[in-house]
PDB file of N, CA, C and O in Angstrom:
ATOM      1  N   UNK A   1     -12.420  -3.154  37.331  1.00  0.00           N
ATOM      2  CA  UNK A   1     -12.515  -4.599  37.309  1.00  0.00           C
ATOM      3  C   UNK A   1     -11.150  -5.159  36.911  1.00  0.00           C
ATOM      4  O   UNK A   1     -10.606  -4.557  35.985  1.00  0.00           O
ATOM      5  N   UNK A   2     -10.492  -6.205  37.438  1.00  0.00           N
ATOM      6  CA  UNK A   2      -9.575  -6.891  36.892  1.00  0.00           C
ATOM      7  C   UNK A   2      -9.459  -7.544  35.743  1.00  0.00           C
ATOM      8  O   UNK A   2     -10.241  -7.210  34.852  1.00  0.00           O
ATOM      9  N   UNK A   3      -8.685  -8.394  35.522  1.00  0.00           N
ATOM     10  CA  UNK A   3      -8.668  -8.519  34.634  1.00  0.00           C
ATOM     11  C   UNK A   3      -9.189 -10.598  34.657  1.00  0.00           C
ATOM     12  O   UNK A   3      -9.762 -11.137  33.709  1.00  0.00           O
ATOM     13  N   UNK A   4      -8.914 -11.095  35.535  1.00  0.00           N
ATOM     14  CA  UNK A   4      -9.716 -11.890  35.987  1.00  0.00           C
ATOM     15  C   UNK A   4     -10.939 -12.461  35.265  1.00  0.00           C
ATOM     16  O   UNK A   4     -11.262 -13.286  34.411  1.00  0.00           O
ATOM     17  N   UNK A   5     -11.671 -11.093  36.514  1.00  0.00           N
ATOM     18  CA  UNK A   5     -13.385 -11.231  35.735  1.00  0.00           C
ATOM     19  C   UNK A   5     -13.481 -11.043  34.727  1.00  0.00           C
ATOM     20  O   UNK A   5     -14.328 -11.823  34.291  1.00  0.00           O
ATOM     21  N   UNK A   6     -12.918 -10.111  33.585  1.00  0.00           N
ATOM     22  CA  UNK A   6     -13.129  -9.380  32.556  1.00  0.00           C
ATOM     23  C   UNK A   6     -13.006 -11.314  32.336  1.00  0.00           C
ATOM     24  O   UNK A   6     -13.839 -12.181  32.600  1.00  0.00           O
ATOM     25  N   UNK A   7     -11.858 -11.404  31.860  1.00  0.00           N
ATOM     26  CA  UNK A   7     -11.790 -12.939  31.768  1.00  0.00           C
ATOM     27  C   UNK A   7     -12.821 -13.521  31.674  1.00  0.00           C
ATOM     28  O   UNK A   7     -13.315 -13.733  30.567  1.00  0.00           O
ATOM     29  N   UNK A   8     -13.243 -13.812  32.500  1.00  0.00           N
ATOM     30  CA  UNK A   8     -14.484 -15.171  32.983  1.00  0.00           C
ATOM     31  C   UNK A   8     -16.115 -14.438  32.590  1.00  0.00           C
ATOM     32  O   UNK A   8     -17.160 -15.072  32.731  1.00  0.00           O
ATOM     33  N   UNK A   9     -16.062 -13.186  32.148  1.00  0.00           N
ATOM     34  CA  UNK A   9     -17.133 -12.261  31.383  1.00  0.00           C
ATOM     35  C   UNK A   9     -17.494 -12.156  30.438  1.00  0.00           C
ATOM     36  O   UNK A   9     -18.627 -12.050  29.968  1.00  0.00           O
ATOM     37  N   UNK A  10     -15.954 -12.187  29.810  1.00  0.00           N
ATOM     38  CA  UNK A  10     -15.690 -11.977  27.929  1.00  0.00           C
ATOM     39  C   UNK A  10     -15.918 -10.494  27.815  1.00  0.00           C
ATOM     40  O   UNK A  10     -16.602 -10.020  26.909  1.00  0.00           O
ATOM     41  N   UNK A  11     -15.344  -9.776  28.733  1.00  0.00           N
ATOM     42  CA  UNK A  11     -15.535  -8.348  28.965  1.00  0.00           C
ATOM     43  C   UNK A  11     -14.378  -7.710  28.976  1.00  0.00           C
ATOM     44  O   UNK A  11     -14.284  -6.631  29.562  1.00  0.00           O
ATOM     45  N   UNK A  12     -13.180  -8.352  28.246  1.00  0.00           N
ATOM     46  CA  UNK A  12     -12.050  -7.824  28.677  1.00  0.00           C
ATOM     47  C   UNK A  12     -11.764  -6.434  27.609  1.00  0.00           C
ATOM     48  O   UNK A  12     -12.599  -6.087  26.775  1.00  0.00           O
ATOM     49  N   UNK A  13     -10.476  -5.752  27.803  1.00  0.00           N
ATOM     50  CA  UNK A  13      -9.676  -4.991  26.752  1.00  0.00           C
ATOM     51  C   UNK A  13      -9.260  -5.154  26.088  1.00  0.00           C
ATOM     52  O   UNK A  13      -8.218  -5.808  26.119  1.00  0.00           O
ATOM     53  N   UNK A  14     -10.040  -4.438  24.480  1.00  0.00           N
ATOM     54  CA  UNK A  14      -9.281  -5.425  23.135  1.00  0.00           C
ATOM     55  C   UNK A  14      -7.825  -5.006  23.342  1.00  0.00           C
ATOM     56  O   UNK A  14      -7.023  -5.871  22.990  1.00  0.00           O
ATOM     57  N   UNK A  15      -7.167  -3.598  23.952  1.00  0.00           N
ATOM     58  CA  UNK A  15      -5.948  -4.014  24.180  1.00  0.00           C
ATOM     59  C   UNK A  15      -5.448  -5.420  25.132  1.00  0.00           C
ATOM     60  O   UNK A  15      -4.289  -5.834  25.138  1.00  0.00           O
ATOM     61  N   UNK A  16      -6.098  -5.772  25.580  1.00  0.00           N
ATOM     62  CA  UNK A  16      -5.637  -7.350  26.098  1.00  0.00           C
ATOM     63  C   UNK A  16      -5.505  -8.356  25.138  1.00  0.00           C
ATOM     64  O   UNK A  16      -5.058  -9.399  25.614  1.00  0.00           O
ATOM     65  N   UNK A  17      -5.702  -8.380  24.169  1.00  0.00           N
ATOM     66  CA  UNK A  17      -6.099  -9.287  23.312  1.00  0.00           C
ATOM     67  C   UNK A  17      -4.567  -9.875  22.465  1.00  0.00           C
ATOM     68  O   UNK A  17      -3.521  -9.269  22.227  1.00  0.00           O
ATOM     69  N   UNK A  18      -4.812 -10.703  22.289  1.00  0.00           N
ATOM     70  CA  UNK A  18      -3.017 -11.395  21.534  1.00  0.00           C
ATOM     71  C   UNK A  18      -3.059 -10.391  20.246  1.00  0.00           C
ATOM     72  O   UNK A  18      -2.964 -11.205  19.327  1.00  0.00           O
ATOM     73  N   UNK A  19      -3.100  -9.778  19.957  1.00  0.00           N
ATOM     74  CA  UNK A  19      -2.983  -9.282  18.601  1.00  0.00           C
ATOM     75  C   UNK A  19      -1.719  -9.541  18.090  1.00  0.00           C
ATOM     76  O   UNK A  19      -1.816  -9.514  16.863  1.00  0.00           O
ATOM     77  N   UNK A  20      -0.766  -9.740  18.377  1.00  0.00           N
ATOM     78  CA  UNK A  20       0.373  -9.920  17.949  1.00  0.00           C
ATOM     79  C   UNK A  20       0.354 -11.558  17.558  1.00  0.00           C
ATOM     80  O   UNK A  20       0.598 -11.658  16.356  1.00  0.00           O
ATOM     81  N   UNK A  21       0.232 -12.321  17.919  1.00  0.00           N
ATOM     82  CA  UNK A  21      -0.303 -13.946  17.619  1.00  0.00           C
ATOM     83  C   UNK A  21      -1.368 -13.695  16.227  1.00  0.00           C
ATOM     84  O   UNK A  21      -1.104 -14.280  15.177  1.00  0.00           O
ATOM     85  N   UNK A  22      -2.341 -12.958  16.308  1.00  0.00           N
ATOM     86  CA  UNK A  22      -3.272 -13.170  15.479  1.00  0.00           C
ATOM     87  C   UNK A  22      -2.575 -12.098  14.404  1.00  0.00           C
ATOM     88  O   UNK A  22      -2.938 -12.620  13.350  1.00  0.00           O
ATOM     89  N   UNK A  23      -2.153 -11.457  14.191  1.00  0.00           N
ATOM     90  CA  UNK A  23      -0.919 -11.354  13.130  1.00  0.00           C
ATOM     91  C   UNK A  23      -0.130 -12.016  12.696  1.00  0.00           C
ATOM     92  O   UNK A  23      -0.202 -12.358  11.516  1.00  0.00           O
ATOM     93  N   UNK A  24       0.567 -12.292  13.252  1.00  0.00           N
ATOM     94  CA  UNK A  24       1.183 -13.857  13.027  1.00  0.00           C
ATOM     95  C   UNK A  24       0.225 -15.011  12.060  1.00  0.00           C
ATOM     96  O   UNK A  24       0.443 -15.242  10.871  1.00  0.00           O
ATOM     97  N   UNK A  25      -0.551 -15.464  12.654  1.00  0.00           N
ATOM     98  CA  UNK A  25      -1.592 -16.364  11.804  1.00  0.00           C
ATOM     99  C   UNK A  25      -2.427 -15.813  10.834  1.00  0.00           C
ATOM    100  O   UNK A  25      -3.156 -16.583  10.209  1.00  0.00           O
ATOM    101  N   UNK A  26      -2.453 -14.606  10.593  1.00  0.00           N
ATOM    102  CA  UNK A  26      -2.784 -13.811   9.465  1.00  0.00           C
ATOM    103  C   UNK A  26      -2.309 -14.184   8.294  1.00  0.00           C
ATOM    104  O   UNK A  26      -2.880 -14.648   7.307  1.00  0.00           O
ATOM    105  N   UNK A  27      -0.438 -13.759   8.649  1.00  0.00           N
ATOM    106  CA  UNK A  27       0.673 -13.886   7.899  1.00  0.00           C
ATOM    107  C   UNK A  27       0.734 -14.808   7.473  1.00  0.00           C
ATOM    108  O   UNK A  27       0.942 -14.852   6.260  1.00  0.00           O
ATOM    109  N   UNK A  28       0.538 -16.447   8.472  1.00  0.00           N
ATOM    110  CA  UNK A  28       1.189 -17.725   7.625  1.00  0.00           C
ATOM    111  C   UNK A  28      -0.024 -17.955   7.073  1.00  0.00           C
ATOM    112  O   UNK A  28       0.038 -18.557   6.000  1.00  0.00           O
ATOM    113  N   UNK A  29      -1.215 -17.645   7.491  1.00  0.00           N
ATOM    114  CA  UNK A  29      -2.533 -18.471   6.288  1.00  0.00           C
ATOM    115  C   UNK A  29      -2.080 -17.957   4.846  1.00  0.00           C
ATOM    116  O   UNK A  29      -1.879 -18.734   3.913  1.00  0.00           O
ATOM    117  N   UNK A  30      -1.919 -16.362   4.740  1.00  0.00           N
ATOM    118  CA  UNK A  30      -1.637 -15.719   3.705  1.00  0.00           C
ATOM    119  C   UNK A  30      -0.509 -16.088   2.989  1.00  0.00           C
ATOM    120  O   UNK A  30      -0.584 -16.028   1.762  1.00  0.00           O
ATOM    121  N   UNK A  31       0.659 -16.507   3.578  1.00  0.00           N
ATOM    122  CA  UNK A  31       1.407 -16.698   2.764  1.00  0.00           C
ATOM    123  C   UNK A  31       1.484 -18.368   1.836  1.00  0.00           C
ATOM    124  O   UNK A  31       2.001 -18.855   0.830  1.00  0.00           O
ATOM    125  N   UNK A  32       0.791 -18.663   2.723  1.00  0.00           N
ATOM    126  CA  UNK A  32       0.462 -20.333   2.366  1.00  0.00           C
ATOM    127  C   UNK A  32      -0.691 -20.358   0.567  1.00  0.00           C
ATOM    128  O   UNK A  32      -0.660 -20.908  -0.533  1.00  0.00           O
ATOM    129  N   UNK A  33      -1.531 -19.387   1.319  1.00  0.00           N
ATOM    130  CA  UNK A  33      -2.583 -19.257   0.158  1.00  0.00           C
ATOM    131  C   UNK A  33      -2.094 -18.527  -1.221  1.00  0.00           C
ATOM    132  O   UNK A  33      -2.629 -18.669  -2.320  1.00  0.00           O
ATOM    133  N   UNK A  34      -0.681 -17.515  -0.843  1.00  0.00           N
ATOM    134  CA  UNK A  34      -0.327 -16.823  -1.922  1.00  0.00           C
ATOM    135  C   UNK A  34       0.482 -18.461  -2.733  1.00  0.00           C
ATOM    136  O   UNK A  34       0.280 -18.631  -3.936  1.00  0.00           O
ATOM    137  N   UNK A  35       1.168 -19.307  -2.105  1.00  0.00           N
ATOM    138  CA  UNK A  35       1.734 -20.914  -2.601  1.00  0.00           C
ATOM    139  C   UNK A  35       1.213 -21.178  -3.246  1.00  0.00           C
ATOM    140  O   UNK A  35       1.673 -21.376  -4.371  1.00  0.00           O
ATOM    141  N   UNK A  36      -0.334 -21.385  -2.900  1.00  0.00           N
ATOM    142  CA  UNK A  36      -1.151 -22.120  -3.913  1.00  0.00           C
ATOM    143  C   UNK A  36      -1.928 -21.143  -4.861  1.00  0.00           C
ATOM    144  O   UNK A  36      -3.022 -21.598  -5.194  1.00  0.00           O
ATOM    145  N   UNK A  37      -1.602 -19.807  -5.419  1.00  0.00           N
ATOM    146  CA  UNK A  37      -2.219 -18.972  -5.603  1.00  0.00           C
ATOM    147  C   UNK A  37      -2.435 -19.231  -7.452  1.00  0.00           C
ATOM    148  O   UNK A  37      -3.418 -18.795  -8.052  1.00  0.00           O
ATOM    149  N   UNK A  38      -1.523 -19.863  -7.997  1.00  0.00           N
ATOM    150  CA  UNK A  38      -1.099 -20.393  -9.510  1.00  0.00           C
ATOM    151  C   UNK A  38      -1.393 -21.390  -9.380  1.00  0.00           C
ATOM    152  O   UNK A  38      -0.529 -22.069  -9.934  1.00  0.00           O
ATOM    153  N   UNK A  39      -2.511 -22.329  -8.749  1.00  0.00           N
ATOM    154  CA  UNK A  39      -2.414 -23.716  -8.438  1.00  0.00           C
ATOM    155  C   UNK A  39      -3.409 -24.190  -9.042  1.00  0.00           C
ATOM    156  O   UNK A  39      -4.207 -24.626  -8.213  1.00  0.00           O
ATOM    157  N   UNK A  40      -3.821 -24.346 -10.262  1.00  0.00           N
ATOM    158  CA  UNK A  40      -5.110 -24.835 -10.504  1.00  0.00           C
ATOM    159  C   UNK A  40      -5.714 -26.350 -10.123  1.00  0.00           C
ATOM    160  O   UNK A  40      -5.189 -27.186 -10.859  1.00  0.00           O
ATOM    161  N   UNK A  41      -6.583 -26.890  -9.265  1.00  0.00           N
ATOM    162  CA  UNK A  41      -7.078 -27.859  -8.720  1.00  0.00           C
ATOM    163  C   UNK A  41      -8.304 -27.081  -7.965  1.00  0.00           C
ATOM    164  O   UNK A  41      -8.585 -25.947  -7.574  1.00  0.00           O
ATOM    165  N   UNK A  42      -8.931 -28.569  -8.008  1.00  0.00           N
ATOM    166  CA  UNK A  42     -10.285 -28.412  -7.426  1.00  0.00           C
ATOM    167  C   UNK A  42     -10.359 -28.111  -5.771  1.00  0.00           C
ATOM    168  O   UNK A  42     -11.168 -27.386  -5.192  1.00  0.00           O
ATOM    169  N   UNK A  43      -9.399 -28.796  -5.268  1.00  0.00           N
ATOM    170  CA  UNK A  43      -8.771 -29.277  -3.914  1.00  0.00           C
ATOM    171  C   UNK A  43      -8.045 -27.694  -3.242  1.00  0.00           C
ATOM    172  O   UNK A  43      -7.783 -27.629  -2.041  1.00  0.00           O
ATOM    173  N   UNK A  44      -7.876 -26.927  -3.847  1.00  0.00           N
ATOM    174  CA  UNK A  44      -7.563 -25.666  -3.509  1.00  0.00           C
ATOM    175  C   UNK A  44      -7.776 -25.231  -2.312  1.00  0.00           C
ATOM    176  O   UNK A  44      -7.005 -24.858  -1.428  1.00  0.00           O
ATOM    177  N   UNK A  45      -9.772 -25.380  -2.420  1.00  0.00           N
ATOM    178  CA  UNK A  45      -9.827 -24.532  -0.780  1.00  0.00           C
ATOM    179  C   UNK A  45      -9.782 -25.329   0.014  1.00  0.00           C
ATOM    180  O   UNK A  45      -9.717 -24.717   1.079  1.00  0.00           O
ATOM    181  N   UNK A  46      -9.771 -26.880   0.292  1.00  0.00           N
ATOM    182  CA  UNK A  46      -9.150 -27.769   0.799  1.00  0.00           C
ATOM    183  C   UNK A  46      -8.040 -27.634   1.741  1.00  0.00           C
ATOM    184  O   UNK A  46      -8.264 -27.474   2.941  1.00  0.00           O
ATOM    185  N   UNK A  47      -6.819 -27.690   1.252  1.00  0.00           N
ATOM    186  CA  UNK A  47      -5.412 -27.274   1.274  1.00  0.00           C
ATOM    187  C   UNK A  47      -5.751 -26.241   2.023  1.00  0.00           C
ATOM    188  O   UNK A  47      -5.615 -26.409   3.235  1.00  0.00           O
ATOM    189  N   UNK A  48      -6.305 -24.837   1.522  1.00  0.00           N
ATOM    190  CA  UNK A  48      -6.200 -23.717   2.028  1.00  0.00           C
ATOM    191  C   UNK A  48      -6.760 -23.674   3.495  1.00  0.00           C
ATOM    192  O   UNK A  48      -6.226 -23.034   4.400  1.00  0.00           O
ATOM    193  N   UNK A  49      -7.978 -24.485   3.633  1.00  0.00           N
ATOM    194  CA  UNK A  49      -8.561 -24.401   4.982  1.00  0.00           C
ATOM    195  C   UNK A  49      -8.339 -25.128   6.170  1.00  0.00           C
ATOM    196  O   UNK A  49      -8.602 -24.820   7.333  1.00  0.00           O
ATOM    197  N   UNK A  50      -7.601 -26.552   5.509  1.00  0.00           N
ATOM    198  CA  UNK A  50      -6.808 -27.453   5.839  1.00  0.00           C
ATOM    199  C   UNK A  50      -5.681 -26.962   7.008  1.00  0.00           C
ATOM    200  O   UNK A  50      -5.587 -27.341   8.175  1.00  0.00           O
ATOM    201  N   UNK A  51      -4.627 -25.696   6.049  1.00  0.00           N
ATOM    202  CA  UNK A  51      -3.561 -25.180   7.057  1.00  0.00           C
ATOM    203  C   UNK A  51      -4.062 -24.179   7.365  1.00  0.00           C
ATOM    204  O   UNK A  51      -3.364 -23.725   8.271  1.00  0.00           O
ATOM    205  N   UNK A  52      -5.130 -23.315   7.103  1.00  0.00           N
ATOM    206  CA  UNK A  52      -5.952 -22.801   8.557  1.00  0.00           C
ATOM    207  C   UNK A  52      -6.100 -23.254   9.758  1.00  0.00           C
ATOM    208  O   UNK A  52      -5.623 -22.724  10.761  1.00  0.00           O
ATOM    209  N   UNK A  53      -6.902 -24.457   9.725  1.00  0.00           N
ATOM    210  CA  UNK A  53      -6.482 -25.238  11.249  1.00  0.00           C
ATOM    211  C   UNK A  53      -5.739 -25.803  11.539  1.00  0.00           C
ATOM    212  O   UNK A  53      -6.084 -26.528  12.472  1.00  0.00           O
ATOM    213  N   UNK A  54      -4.674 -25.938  11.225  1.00  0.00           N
ATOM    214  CA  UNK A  54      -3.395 -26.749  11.977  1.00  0.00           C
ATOM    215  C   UNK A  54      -3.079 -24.918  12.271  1.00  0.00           C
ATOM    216  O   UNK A  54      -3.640 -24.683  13.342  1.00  0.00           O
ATOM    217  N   UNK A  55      -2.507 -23.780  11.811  1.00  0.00           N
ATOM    218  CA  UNK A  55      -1.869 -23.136  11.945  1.00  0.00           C
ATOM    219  C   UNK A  55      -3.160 -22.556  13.506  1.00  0.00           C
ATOM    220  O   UNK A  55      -2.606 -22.127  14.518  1.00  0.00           O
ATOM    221  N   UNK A  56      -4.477 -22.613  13.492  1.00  0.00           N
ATOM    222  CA  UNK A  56      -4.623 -22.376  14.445  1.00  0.00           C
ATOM    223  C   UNK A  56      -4.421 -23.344  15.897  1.00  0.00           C
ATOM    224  O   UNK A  56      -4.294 -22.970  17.063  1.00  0.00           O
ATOM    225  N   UNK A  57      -4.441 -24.394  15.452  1.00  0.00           N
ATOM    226  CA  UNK A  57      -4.113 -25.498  16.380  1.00  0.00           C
ATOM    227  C   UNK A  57      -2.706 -25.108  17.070  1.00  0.00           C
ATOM    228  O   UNK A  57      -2.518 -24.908  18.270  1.00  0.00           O
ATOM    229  N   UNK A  58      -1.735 -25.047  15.990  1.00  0.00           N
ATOM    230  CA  UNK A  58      -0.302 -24.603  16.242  1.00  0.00           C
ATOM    231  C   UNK A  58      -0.263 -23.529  17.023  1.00  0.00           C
ATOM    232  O   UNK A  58       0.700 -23.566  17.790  1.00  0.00           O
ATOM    233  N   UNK A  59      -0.926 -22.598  17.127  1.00  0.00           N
ATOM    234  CA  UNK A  59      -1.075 -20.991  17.816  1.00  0.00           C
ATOM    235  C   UNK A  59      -1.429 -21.260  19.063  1.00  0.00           C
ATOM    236  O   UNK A  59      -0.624 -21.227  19.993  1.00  0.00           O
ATOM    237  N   UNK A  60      -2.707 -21.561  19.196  1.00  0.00           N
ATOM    238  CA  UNK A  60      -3.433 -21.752  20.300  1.00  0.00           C
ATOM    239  C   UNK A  60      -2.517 -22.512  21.298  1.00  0.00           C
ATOM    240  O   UNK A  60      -2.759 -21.909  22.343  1.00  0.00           O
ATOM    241  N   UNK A  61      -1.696 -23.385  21.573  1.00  0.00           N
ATOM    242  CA  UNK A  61      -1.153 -23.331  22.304  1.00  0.00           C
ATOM    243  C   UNK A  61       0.112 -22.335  22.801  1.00  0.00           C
ATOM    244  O   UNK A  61       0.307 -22.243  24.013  1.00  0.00           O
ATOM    245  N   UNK A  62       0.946 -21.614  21.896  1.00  0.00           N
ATOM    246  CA  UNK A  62       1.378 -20.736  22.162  1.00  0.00           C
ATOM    247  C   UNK A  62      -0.041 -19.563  22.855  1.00  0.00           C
ATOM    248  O   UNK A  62       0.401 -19.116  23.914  1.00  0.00           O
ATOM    249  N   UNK A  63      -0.994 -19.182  22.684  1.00  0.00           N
ATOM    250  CA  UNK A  63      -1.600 -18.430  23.236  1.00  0.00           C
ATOM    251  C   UNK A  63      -2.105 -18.729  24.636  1.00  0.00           C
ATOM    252  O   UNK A  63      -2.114 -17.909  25.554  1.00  0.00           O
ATOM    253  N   UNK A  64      -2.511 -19.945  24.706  1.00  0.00           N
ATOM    254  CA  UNK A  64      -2.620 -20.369  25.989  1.00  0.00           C
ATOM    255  C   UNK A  64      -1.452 -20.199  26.864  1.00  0.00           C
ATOM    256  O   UNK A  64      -1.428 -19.757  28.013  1.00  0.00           O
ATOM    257  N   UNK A  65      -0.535 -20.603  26.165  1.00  0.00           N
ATOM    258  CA  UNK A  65       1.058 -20.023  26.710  1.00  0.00           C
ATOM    259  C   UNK A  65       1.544 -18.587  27.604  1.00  0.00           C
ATOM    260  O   UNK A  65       2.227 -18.072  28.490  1.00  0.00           O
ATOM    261  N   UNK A  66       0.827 -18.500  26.830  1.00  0.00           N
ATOM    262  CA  UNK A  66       0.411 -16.494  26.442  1.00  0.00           C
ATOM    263  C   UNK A  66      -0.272 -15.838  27.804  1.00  0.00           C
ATOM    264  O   UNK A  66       0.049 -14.818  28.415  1.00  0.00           O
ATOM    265  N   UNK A  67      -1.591 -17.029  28.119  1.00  0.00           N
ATOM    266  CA  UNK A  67      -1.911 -16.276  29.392  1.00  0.00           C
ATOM    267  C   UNK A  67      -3.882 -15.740  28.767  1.00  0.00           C
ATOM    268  O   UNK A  67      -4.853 -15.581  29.507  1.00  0.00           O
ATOM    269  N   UNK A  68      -3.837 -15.604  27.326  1.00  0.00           N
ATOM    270  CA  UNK A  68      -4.972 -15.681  26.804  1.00  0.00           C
ATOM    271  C   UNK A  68      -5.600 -17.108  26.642  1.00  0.00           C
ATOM    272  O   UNK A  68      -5.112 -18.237  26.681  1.00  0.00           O
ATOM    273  N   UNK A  69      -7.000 -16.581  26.426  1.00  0.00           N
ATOM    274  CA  UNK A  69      -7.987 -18.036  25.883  1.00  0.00           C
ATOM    275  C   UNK A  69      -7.981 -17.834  24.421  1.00  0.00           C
ATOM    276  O   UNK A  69      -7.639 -16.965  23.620  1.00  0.00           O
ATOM    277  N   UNK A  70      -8.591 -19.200  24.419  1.00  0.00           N
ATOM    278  CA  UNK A  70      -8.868 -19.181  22.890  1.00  0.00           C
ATOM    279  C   UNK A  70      -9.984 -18.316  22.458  1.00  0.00           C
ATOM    280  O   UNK A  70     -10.240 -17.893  21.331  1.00  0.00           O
ATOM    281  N   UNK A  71     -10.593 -18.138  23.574  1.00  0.00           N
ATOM    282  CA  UNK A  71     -11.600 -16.743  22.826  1.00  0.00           C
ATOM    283  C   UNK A  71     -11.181 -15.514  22.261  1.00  0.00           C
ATOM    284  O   UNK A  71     -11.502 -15.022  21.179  1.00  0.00           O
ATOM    285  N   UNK A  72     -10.244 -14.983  23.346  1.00  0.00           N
ATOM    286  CA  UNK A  72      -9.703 -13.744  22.877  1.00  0.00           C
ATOM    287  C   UNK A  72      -8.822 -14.046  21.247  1.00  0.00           C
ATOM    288  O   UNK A  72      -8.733 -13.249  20.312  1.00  0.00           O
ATOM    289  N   UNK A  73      -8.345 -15.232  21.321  1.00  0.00           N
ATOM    290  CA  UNK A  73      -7.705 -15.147  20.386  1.00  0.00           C
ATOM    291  C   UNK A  73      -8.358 -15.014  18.982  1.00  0.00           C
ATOM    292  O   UNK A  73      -7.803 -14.247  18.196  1.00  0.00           O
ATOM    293  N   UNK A  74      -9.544 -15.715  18.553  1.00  0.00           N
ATOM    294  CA  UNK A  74     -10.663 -15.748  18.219  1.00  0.00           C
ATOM    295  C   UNK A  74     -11.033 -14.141  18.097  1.00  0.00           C
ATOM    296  O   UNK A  74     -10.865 -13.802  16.926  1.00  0.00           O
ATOM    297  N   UNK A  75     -11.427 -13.168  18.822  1.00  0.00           N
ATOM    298  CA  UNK A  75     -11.342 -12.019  18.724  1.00  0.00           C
ATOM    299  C   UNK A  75     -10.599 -11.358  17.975  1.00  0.00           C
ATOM    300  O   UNK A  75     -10.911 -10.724  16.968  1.00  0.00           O
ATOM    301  N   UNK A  76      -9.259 -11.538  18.611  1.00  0.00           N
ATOM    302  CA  UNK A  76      -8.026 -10.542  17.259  1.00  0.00           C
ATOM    303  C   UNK A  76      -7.893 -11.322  16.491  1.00  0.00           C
ATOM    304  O   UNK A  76      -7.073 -10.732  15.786  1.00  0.00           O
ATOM    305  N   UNK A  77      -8.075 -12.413  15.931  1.00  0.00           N
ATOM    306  CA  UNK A  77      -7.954 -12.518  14.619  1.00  0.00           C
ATOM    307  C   UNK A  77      -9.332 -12.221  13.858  1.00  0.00           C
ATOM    308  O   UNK A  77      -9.396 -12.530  12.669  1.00  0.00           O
ATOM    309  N   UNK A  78     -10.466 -11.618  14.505  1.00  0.00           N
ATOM    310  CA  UNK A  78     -11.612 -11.390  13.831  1.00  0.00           C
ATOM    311  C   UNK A  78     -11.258  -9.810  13.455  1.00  0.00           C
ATOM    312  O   UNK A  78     -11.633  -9.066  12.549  1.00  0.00           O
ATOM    313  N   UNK A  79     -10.444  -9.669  14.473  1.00  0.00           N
ATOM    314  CA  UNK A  79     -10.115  -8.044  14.157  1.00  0.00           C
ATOM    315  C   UNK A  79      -8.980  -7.417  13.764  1.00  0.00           C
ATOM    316  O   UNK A  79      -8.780  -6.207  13.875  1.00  0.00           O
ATOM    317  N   UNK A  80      -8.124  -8.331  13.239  1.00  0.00           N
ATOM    318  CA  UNK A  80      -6.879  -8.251  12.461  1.00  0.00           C
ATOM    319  C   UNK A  80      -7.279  -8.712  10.804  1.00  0.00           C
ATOM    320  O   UNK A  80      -6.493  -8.434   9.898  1.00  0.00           O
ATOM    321  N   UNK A  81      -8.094  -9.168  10.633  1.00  0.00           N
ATOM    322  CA  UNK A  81      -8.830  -9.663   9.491  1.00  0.00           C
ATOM    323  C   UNK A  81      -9.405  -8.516   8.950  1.00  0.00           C
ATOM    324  O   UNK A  81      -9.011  -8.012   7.899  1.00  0.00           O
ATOM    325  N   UNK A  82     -10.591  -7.957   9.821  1.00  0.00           N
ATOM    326  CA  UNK A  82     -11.270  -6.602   9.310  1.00  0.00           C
ATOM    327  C   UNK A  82     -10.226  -5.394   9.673  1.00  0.00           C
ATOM    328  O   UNK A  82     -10.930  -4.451   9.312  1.00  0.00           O
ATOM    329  N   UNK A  83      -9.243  -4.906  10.057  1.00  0.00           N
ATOM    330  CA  UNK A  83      -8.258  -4.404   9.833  1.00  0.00           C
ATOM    331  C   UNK A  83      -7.747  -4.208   8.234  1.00  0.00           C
ATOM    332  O   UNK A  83      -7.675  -3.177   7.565  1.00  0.00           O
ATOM    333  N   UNK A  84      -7.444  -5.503   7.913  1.00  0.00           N
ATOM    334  CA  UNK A  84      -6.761  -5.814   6.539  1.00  0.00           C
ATOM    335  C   UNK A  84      -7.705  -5.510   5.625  1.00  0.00           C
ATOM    336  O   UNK A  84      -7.367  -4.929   4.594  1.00  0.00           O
ATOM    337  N   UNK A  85      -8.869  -5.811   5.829  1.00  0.00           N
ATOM    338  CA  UNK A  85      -9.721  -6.355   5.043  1.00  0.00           C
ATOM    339  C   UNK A  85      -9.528  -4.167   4.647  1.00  0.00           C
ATOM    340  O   UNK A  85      -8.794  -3.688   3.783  1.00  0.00           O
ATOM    341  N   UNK A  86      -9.970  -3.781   5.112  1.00  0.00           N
ATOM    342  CA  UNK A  86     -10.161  -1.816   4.869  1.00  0.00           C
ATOM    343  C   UNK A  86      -8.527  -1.481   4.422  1.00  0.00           C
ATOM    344  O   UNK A  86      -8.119  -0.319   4.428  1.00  0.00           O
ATOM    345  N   UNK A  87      -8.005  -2.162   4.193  1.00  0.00           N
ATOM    346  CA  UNK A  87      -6.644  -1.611   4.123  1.00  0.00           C
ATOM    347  C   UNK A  87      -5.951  -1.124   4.621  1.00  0.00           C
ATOM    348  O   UNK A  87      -4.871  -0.872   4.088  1.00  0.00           O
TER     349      UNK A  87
END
């Protein structure tokens, strides 16, 4: 099957997948959250979830760029997450 259909299936190869993007947005949520990591306020996870979505907003068009959807992208960062998450 091409890669096309896989496409339009949601059947594709997690080697297809941006993983390299969703590393990337790994990195800046994390490093943002390590900023506020001494930060005492209520507003914390606020902030924190806040530049979660801009940084995915910010991505997603580079990924579309990319030639991926936002699904796949959605994918590797579900699986760059549980990656980290096991160490």
């Amino acid at each position: 099957m091409t890669l096309f259909p896989q496409l339009l299936l949601g059947t594709w190869d997690p080697e297809l997948l941006p993983m390299d993007l969703a590393e990337e947005y790994h990195d800046r949520c994390e490093f943002y959250e390590r900023l506020l990591a001494n930060w005492k306020s209520e507003e914390k996870p606020y902030f924190i979830n806040r530049n979660a979505k801009d940084e995915m907003r910010a991505m997603t068009t580079r990924v579309h760029a990319s030639g991926f959807t936002y699904k796949q992208f959605l994918e590797a960062i579900r699986l760059v997450g549980k990656q980290r998450r096991r160490g």
